[in-house]
Structure formats: C-alpha cells, structure tokens
C-alpha positions in Angstrom: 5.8 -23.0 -32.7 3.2 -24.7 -34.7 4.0 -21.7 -37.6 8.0 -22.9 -38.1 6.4 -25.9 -38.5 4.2 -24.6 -41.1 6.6 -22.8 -42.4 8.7 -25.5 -42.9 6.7 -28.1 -44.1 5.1 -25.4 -47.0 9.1 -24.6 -48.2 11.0 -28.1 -47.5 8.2 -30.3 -48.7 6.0 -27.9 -51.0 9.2 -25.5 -52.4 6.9 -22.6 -51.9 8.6 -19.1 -51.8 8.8 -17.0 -48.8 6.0 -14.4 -50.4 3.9 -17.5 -50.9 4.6 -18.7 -47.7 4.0 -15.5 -45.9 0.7 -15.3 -47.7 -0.3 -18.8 -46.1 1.0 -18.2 -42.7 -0.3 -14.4 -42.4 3.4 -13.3 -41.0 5.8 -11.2 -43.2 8.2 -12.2 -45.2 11.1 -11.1 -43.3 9.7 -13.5 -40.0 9.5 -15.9 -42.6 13.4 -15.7 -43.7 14.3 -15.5 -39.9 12.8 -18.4 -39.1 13.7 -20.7 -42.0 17.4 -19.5 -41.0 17.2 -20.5 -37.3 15.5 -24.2 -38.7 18.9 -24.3 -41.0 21.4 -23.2 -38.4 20.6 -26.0 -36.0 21.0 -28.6 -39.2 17.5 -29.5 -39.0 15.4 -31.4 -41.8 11.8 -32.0 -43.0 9.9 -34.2 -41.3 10.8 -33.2 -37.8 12.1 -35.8 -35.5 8.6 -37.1 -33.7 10.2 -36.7 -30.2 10.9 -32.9 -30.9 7.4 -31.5 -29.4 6.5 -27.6 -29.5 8.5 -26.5 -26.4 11.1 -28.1 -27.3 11.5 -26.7 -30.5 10.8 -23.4 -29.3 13.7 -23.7 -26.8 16.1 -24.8 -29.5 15.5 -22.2 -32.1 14.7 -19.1 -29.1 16.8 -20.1 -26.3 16.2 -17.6 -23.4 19.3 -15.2 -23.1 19.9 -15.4 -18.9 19.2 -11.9 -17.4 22.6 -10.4 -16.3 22.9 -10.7 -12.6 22.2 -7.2 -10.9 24.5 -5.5 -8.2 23.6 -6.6 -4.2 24.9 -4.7 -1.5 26.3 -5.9 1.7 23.5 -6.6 3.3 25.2 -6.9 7.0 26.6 -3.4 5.7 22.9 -2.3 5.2 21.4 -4.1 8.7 24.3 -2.5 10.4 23.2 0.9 9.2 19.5 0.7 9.9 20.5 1.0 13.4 21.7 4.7 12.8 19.2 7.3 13.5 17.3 8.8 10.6 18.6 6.0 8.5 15.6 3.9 6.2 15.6 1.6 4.0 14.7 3.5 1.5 17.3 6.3 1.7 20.2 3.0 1.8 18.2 1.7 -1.4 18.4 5.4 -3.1 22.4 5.6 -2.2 23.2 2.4 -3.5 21.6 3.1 -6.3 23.3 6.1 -7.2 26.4 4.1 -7.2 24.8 1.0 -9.1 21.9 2.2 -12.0 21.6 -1.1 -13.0 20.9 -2.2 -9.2 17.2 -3.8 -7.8 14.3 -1.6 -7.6 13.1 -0.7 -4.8 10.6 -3.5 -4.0 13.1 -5.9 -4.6 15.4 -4.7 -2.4 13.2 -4.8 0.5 12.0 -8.1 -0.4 16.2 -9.5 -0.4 17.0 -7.6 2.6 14.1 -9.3 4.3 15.7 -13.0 3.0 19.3 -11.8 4.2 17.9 -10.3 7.2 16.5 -14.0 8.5 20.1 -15.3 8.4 22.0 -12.3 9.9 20.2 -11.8 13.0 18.5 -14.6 14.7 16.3 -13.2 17.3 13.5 -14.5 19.4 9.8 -13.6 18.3 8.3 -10.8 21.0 4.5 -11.7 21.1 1.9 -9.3 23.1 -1.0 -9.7 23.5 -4.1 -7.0 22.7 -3.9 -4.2 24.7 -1.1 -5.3 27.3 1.5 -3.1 26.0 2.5 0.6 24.6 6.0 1.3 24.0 6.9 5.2 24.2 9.8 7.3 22.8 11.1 10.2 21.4 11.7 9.5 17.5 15.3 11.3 17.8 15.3 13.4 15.1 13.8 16.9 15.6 11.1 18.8 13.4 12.1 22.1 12.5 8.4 24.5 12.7 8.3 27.8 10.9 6.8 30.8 13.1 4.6 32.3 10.6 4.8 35.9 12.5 8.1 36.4 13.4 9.6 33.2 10.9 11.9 32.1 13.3 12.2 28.3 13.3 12.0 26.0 16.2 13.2 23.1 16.4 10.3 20.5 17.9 10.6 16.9 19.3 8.6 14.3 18.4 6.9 11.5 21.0 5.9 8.1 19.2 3.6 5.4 21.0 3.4 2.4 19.6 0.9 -0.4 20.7 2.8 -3.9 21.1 0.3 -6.2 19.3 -0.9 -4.1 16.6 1.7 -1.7 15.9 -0.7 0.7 15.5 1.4 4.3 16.3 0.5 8.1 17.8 2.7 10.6 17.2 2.8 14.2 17.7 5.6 16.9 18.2 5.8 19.0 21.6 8.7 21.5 22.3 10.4 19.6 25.0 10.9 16.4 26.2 10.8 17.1 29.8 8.4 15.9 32.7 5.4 17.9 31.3 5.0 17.3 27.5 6.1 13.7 28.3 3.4 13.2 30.3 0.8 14.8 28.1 2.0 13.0 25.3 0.9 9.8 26.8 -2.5 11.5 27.8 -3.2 12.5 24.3 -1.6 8.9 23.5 -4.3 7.2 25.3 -7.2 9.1 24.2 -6.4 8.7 20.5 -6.0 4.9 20.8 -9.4 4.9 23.0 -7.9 2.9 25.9 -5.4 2.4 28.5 -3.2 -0.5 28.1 -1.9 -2.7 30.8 2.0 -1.7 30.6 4.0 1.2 29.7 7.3 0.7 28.2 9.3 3.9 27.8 13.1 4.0 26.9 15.3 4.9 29.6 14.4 8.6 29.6 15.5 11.1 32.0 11.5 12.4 32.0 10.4 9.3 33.1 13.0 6.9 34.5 15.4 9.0 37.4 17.5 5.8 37.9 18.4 3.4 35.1 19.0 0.1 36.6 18.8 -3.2 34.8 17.1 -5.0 38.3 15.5 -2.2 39.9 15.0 1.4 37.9 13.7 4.3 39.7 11.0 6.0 38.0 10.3 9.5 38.3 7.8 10.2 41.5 5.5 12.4 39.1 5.5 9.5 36.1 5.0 7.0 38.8 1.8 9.3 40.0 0.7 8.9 36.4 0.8 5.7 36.6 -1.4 5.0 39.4 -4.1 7.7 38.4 -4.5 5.7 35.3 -4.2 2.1 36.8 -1.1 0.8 34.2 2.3 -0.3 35.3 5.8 1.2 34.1 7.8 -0.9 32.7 11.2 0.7 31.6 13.1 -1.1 28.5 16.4 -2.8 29.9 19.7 -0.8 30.0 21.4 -1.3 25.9 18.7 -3.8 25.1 17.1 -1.8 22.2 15.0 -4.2 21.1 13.1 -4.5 24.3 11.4 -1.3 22.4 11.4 -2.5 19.1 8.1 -1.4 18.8 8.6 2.3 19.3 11.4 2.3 16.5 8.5 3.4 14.1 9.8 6.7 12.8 6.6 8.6 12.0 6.9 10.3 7.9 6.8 14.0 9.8 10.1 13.3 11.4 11.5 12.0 8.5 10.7 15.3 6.4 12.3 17.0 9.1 15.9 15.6 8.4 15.7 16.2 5.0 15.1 20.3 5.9 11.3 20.4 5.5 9.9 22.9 7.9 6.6 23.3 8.6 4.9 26.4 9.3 2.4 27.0 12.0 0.3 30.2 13.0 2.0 32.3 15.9 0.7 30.9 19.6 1.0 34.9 20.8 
C-alpha cells in the first residue's frame, strides 16, 4: 500500500495530475484514478491518520469479498453408501457433482468426509502387529474376461489378501470361488508377500468356513489341512461384524474397471 500513499501524497499535497503522477509511481493512469477514488469514497484526507498502518489501509480500500460457501452433501448419506458394494468415494464425489458444479473438488471432499467421518462413527482403533494377520476375501464384484478365440466373455472372481499391519494387498482373479481356487489363492498369496503370517482371517465363506458360528465356526476339513501344512491358524471374522475384516475391504482398481464394463481380453487356455 505504500503506492496509494504515494499516490496520495504527490496529488493531495503536491496537486500533481494523474499522467504526472503515473509517471512517478510507474502504474497507469487508470490504477491511478481507481485508487484516488477508493482514498475519496472512504472520506479520507492528506496526511493519513498515524495509527492507519499498511495492512490496515489495504483492508479498508480492498476488503476481501468472502468466497461463497460451496454445496456439502450429507455426509451420513455418503458413509451410509460406502458400505454398498462397488460404491467409492470417488464415484459419490463424481454424482454429487453432477448435481452441484459449483461443489468441492475432489481432494476436498475426501479431506471433509474424513472430518465428518470422525464424528459419525466412533470405532475402536484395530492394531496388528507385523506379520500376525492376513485378512482374505472375495472383492464382490466380478471381472468380465474376453476369450480372444472364441470372444465369449467370462465372468471371473476376484480374491483380495490384505496384510493387517501394512495394508499391503494381493489380488488376482480365478474362475470360482470354491475349495480349489480359494485355496490356491492363498498359496500364491503367500508367495507374493514372501511369508506366512501367523493368522488367517477369511470372511464367512462357504469355501473355507462349513459352519458360521459366532463361538465355535467349523472350518472346512480341507482349509483346516491348509492350515496345518503351513503352520498358521484360521481365524474366521465374526457373524455381521464386517469390520472384523476391515482390512480386506480394499477393492483392487481391476475390479473396479469391471463394474463399469471394461473387459479384459486374454489368449485362449485351449
């Protein structure tokens, strides 16, 4: 602000003109009008009050026009729907703002939701420690793979593993979900992680649990073979607990592409 004062010190106290003046100040004389205006609208005089520093002057000739508030959703509406399968946060985000242009971006969305999220569901903190626990499940949604020789599509399920402390995830697609490819999955799960971990946690699935019981399940007498062969200990999520398995709830990008229709194609096994 030190150039209104300038300004207004060279044309108050001086009677330069504003060409004059613009010379001085190297600003043009329009600024120079604007600004002279501004010092005369709020009825102020040569020499300045001493109290009246920079900032404040700025302030009183440039006040700072508040930023119109932008649309929030509900977000228990938006926590509620998280839960659904296939639903992100992203994909709520890109809804709402369809139906609200002016609405948060994206990064500020998930940073709100995260604040809102704190005071809609208090939950106690899960801690595990290294290599204790991998949490296993099917991701829900399907994956639709192209036969490049024939071009019929197949429809393929995808396993997740998830390990408890790091979050670090294995995923891959097999054709069923039964006793076999579950069991392979975790296999291949183990070998890509480099390690066995302690405890098992699978979702209440017919591959691996017979008998869902919130005191005693009965795990399948093949999964429970597993088990022993590779010295870790099944320990099935509780009965409509779902966050027992929080950490499985990682839906891996490829399952994701194939709600929205994406097929991938793969060469012909025969």
């Amino acid at each position: 602000m030190r150039s209104i004062r300038e300004i207004a010190r060279l044309h108050l106290e001086f009677g330069l003109s504003l060409r004059e003046i613009s010379c001085s100040v190297h600003l043009g004389t329009t600024t120079v009008q604007e600004m002279l205006v501004r010092f005369r609208k709020h009825g102020l005089t040569w020499p300045l009050p001493a109290e009246l520093s920079d900032t404040k002057l700025e302030q009183l000739l440039y006040p700072k026009e508040a930023e119109p508030a932008r649309p929030e959703p509900d977000w228990s509406h938006i926590h509620k729907e998280l839960r659904r399968r296939g639903v992100t946060l992203r994909l709520l985000w890109e809804e709402h703002r369809e139906e609200n242009p002016d609405a948060l971006g994206y990064t500020q969305f998930c940073t709100h939701y995260r604040e809102a999220v704190r005071q809609l569901d208090v939950t106690m903190r899960q801690v595990h420690p290294a290599g204790e626990r991998m949490f296993v499940d099917y991701a829900g949604m399907t994956l639709p793979i192209v036969d490049r020789a024939s071009g019929e599509i197949h429809e393929a399920q995808v396993f997740v593993a998830t390990l408890g402390a790091s979050g670090y995830t294995y995923a891959e697609a097999t054709w069923t979900q039964d006793l076999e490819d579950f069991t392979g999955s975790h296999v291949r799960a183990f070998q890509f992680f480099g390690g066995v971990t302690r405890i098992v946690t699978p979702d209440n699935l017919k591959s691996g649990v017979t008998r869902s019981d919130y005191y005693d399940p009965e795990i399948n007498p093949t999964y429970a073979e597993f088990a022993r062969h590779y010295g870790v200990a099944i320990i099935p999520a509780r009965v409509r607990r779902p966050k027992d398995y929080a950490a499985d709830r990682v839906i891996p990008r490829v399952a994701r592409q194939g709600r929205r229709g994406t097929a991938r194609s793969f060469p012909s096994s025969g």
